[in-house]
Short mmCIF file of the C-alpha atoms (twelve columns), coordinates in Angstrom:
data_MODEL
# 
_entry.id   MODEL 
# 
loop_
_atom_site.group_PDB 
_atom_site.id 
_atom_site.type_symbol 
_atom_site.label_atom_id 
_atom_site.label_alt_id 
_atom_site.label_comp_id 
_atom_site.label_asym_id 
_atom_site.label_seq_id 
_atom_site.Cartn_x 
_atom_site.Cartn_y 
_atom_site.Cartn_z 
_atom_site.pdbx_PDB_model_num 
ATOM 1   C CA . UNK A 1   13.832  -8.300  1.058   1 
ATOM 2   C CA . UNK A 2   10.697  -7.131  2.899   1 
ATOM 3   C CA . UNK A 3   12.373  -4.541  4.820   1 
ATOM 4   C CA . UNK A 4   14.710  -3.411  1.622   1 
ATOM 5   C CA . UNK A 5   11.295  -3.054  -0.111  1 
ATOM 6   C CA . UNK A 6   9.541   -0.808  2.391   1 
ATOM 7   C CA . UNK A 7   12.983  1.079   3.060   1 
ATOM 8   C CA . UNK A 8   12.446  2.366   -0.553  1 
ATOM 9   C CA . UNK A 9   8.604   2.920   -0.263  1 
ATOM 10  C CA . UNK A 10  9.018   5.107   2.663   1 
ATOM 11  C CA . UNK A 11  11.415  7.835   0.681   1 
ATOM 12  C CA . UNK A 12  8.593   7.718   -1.664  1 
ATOM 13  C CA . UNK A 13  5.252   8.946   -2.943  1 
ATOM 14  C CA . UNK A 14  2.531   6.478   -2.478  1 
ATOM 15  C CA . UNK A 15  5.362   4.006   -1.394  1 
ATOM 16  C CA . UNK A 16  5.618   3.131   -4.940  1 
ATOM 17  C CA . UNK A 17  9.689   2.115   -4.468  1 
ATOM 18  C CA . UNK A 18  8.415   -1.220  -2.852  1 
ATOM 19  C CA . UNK A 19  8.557   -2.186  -6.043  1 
ATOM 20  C CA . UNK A 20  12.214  -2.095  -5.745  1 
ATOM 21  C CA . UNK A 21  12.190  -5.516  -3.448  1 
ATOM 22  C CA . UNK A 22  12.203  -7.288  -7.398  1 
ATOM 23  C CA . UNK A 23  15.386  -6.955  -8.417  1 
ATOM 24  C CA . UNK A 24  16.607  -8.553  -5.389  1 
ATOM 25  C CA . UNK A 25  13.692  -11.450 -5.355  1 
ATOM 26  C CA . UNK A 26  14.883  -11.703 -9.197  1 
ATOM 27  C CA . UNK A 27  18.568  -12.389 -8.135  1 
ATOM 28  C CA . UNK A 28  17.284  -14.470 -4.690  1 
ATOM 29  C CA . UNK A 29  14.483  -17.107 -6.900  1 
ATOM 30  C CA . UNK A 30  15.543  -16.319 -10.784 1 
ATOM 31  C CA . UNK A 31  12.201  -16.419 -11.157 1 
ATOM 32  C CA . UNK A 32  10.657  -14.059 -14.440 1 
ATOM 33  C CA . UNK A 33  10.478  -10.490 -13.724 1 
ATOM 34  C CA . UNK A 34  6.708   -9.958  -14.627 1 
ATOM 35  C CA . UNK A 35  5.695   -12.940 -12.607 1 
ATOM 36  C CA . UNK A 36  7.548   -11.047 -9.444  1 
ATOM 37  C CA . UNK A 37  6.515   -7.900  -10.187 1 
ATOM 38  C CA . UNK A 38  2.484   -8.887  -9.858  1 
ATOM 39  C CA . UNK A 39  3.162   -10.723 -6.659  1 
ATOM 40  C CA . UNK A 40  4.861   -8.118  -5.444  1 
ATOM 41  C CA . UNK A 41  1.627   -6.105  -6.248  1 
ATOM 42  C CA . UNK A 42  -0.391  -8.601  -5.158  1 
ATOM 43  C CA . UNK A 43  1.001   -8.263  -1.579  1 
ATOM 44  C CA . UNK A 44  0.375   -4.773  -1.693  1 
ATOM 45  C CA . UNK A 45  -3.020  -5.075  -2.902  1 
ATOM 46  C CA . UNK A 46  -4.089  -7.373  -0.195  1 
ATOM 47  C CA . UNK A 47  -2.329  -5.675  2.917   1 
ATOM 48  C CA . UNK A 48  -4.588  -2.635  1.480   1 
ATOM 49  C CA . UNK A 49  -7.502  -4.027  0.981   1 
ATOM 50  C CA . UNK A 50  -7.644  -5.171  4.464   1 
ATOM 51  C CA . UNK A 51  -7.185  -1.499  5.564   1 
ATOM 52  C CA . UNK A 52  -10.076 -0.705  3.197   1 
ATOM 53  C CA . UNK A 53  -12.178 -3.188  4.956   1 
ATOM 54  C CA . UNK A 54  -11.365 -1.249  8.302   1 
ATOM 55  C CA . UNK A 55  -12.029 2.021   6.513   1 
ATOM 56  C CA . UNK A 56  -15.336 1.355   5.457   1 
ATOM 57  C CA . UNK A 57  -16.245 0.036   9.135   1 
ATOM 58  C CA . UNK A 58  -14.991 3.094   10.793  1 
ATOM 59  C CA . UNK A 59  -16.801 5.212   8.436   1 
ATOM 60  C CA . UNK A 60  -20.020 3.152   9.832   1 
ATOM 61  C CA . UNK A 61  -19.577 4.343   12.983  1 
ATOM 62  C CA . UNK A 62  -19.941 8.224   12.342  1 
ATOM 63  C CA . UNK A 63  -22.346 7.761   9.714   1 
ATOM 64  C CA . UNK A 64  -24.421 10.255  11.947  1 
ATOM 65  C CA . UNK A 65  -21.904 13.145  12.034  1 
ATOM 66  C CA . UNK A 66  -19.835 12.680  8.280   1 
ATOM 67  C CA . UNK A 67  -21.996 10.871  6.428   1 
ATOM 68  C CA . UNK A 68  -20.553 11.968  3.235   1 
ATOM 69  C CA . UNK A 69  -17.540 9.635   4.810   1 
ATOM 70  C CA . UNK A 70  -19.111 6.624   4.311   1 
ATOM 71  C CA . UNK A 71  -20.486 7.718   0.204   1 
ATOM 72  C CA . UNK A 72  -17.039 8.459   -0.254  1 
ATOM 73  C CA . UNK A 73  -15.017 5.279   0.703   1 
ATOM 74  C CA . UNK A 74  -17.998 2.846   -0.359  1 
ATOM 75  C CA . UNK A 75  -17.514 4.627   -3.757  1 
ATOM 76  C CA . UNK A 76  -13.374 3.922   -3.750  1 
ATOM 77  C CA . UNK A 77  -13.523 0.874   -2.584  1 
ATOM 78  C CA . UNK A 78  -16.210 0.004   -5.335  1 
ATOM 79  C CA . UNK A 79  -14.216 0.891   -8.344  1 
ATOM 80  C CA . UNK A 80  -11.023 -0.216  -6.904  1 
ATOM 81  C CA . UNK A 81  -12.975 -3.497  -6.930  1 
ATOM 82  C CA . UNK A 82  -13.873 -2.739  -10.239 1 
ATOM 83  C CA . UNK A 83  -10.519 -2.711  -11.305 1 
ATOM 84  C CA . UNK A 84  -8.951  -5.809  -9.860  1 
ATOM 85  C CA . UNK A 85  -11.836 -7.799  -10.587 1 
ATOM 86  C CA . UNK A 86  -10.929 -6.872  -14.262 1 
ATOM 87  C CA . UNK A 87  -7.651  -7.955  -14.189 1 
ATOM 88  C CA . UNK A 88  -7.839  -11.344 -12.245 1 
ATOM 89  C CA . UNK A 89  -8.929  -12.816 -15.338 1 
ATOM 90  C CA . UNK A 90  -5.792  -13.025 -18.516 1 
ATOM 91  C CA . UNK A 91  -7.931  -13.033 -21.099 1 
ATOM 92  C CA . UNK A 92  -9.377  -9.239  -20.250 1 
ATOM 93  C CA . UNK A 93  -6.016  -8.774  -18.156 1 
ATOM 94  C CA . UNK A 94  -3.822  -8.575  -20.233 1 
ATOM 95  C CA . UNK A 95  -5.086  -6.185  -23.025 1 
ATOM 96  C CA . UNK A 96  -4.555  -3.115  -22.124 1 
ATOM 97  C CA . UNK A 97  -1.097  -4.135  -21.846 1 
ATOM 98  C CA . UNK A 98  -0.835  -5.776  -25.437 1 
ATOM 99  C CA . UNK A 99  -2.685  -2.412  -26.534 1 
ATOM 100 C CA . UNK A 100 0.120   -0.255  -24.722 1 
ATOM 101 C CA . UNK A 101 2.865   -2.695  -26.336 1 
ATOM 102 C CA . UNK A 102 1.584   -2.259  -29.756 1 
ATOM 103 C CA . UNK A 103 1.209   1.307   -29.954 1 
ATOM 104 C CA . UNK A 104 3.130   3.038   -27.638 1 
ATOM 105 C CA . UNK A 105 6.136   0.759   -26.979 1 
ATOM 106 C CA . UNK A 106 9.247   1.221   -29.870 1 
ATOM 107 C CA . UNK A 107 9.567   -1.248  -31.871 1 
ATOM 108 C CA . UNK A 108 13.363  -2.701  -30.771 1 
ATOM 109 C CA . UNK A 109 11.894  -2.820  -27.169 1 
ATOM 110 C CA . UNK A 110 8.430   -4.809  -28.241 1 
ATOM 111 C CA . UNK A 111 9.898   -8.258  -27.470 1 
ATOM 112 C CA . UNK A 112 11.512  -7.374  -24.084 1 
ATOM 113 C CA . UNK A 113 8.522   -5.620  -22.978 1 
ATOM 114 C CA . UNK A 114 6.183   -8.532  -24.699 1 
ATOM 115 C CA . UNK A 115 8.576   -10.833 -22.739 1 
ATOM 116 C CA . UNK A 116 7.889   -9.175  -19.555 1 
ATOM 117 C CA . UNK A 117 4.185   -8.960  -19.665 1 
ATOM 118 C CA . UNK A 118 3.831   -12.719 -20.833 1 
ATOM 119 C CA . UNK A 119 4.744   -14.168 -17.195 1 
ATOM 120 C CA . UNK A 120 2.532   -11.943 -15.477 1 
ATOM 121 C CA . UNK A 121 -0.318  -14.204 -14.753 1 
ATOM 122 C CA . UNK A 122 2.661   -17.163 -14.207 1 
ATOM 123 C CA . UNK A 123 1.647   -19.380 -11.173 1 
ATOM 124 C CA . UNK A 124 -1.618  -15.911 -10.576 1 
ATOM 125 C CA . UNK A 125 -3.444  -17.374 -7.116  1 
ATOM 126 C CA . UNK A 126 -7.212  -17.966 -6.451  1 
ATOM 127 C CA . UNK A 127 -8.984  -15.283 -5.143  1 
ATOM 128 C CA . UNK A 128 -10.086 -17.786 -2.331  1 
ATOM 129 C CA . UNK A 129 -6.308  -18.424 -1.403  1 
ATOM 130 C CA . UNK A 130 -5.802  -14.826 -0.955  1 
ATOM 131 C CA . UNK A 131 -8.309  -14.644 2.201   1 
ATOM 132 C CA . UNK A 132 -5.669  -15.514 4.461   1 
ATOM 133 C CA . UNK A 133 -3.398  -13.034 3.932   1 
ATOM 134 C CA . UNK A 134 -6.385  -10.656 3.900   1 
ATOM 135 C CA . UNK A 135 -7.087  -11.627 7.202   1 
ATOM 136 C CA . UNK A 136 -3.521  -11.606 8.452   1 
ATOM 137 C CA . UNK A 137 -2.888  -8.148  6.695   1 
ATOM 138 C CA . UNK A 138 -6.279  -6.922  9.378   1 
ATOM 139 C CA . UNK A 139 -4.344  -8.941  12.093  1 
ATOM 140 C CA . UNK A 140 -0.827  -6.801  11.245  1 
ATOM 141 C CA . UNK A 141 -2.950  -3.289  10.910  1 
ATOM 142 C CA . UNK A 142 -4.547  -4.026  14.189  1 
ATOM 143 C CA . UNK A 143 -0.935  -4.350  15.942  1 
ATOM 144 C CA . UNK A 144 0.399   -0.995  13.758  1 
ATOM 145 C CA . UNK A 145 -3.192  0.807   15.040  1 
ATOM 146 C CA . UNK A 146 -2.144  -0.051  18.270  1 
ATOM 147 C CA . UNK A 147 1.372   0.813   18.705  1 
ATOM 148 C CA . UNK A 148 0.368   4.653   17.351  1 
ATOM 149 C CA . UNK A 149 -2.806  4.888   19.807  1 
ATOM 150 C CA . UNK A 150 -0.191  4.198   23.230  1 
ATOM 151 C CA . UNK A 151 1.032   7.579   21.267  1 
ATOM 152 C CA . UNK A 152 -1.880  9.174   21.767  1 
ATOM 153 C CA . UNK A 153 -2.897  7.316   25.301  1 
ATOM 154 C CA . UNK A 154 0.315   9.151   26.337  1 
ATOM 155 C CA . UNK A 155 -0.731  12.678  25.030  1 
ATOM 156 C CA . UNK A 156 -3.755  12.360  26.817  1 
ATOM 157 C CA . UNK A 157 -5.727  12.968  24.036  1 
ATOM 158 C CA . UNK A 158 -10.182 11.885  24.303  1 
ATOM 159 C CA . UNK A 159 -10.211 9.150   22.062  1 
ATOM 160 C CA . UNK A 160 -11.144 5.642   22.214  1 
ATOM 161 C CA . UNK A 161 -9.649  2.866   20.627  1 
ATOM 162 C CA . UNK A 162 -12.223 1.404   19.004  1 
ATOM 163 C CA . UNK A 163 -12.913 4.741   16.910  1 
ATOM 164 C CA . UNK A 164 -9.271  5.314   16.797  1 
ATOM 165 C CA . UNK A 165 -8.427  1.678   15.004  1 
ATOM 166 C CA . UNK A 166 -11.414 2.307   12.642  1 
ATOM 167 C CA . UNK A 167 -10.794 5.799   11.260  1 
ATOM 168 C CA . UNK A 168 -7.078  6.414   11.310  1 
ATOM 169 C CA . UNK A 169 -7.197  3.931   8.706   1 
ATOM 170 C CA . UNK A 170 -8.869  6.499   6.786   1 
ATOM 171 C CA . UNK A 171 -6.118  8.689   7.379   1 
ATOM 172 C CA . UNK A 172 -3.465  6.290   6.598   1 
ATOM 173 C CA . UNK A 173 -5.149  5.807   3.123   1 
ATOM 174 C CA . UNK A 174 -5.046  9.525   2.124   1 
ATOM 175 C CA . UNK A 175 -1.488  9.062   2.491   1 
ATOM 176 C CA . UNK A 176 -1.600  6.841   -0.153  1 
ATOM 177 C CA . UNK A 177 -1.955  9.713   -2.577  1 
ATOM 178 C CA . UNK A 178 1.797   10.144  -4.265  1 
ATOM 179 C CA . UNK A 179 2.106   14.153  -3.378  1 
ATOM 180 C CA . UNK A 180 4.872   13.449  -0.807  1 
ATOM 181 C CA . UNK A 181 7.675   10.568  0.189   1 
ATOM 182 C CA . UNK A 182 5.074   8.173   2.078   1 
ATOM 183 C CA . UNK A 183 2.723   10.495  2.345   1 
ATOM 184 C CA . UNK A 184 3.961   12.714  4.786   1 
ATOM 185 C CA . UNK A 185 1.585   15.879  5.588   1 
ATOM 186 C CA . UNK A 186 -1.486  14.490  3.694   1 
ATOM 187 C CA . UNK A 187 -1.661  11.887  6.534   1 
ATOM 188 C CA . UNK A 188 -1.757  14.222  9.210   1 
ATOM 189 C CA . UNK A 189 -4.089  16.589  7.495   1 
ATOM 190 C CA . UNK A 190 -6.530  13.937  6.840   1 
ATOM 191 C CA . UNK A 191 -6.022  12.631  10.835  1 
ATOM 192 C CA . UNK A 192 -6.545  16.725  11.897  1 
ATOM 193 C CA . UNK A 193 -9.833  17.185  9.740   1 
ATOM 194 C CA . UNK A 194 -11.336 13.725  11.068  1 
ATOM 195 C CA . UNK A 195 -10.550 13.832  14.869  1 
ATOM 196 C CA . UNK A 196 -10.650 17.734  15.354  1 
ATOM 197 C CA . UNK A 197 -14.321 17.132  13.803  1 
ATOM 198 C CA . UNK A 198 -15.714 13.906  15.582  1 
ATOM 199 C CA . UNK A 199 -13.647 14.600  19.111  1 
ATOM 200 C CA . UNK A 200 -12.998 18.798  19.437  1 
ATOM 201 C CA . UNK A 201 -9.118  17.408  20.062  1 
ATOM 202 C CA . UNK A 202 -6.275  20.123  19.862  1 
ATOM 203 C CA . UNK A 203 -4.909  20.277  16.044  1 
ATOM 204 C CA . UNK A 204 -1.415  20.742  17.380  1 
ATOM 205 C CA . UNK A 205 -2.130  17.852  19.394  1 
ATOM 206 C CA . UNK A 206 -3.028  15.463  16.490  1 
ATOM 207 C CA . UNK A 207 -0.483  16.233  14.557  1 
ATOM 208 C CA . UNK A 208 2.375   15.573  17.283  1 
ATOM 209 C CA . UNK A 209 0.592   11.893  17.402  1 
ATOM 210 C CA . UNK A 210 0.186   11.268  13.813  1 
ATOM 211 C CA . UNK A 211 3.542   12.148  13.080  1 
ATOM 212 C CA . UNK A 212 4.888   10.333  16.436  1 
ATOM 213 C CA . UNK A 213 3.076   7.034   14.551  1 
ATOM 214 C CA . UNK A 214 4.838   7.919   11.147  1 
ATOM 215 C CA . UNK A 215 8.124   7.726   12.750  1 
ATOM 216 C CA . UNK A 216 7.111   4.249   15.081  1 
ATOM 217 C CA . UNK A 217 5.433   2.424   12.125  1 
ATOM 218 C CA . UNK A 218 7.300   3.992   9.040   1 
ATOM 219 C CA . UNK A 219 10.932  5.763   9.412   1 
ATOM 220 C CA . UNK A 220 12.183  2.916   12.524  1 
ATOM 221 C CA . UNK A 221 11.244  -0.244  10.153  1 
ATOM 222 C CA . UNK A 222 12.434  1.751   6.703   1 
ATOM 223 C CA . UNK A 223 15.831  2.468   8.702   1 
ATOM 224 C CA . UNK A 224 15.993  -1.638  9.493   1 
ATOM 225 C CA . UNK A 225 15.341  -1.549  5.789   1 
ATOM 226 C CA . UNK A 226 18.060  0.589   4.959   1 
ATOM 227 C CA . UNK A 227 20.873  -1.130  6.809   1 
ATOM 228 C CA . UNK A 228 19.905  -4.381  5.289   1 
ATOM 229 C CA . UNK A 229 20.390  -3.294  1.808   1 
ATOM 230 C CA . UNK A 230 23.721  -2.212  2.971   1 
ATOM 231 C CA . UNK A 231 24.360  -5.907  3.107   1 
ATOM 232 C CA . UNK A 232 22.819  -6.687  -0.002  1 
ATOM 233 C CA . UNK A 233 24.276  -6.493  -3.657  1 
ATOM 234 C CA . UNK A 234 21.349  -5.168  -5.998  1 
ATOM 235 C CA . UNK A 235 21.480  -6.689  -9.232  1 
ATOM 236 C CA . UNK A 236 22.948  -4.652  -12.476 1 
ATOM 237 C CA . UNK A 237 20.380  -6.220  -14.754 1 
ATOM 238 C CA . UNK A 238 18.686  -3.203  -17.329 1 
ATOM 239 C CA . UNK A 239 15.916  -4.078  -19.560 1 
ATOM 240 C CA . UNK A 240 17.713  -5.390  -22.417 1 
ATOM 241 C CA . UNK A 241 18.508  -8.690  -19.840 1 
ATOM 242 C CA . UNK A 242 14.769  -8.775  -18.964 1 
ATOM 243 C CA . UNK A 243 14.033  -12.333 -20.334 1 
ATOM 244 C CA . UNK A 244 11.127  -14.849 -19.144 1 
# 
């Protein structure tokens, strides 16, 4: 389900068609939709934070030479922070959703939607149990890191690993931005501007590597993806069987 999940994310923008790994966790656990649907968020969450984490270190190190670096992802990371801090809690969580229900939603879809919302704070974790998998999700960036900078080992290209793990996370987070299916282009723009800058390495160069990485870490493990939802029956259920 994993693998279905980030087939769909990596056709597209800001991998949002993860999402799609629900239906089939739906059929798989019969669990309630909404209670699915924030776990699946949750994972997401998590595995990004810990790239934040890295982001914010690597923008440590050239403090000296982009400075503006480090204002900028402090500031993200901040109100991202913000934001989920907001929701952990149901009481505050889930109002803007009642308020969206209310006055937005029509009225013959209120109790499906109502429904749907009601089980998303269903079994919700401690923040404390989610520092494992924040730790783990550094652990699995670490290996992804890796496997792109033998890439760039092999190009020849000036620059060390220790700067490389810490700012192509950076990189990897502009791609984040839904313009394009998985963030294809902004990704290598962002990794052209930031090592062309700190390391005077060919443009050409770094975008032969970052897009090298993008088909390693992204298009190999969406394709394993792919072929397993060949196998897979995806469930018919619409919104009018959405029940908790």
């Amino acid at each position: 389900i994993f693998l279905i999940g980030f087939f769909y994310g990596s056709i597209t923008p800001g991998y949002i068609g993860q999402l799609m790994r629900v239906p089939y966790m739906k059929e798989k656990t019969k669990e309630p939709y909404g209670k699915l649907f924030v776990n699946s968020m949750l994972e997401v969450i998590v595995h990004t934070l810990s790239l934040y984490g890295m982001m914010v270190i690597g923008a440590l190190l050239v403090i000296s030479v982009l400075p503006e670096l480090l204002y900028f992802t402090v500031a993200w990371v901040i109100i991202l922070a913000i934001i989920l801090l907001y929701f952990v809690k149901k009481e505050r969580g889930e109002k803007p959703f009642c308020f969206f229900i209310k006055y937005l939603i029509p009225k013959r879809l209120k109790h499906h939607f109502t429904a749907f919302v009601d089980t998303f704070y269903t079994d919700f974790p401690k923040i404390k149990k989610l520092m494992l998998p924040l730790f783990l999700g550094i652990f699995t960036w670490i290996i992804i890191f890796t496997q792109e900078y033998i890439i760039v080992f092999a190009l020849g290209l000036d620059i060390p690993y220790l700067y490389f793990l810490l700012l192509f996370p950076i990189a990897n987070t502009v791609g984040f931005i839904p313009i394009t299916f998985a963030g294809l282009g902004t990704r290598e723009l962002a990794a052209i501007v930031l090592f062309s800058t700190l390391f005077a390495v060919a443009e050409e160069k770094i975008f032969v590597f970052a897009l090298l990485g993008f088909v390693v870490t992204d298009i190999f493990t969406g394709f394993l993806g792919f072929l397993v939802s060949l196998s897979e029956t995806r469930p018919k259920d619409d919104l009018s069987q959405i029940t908790v």
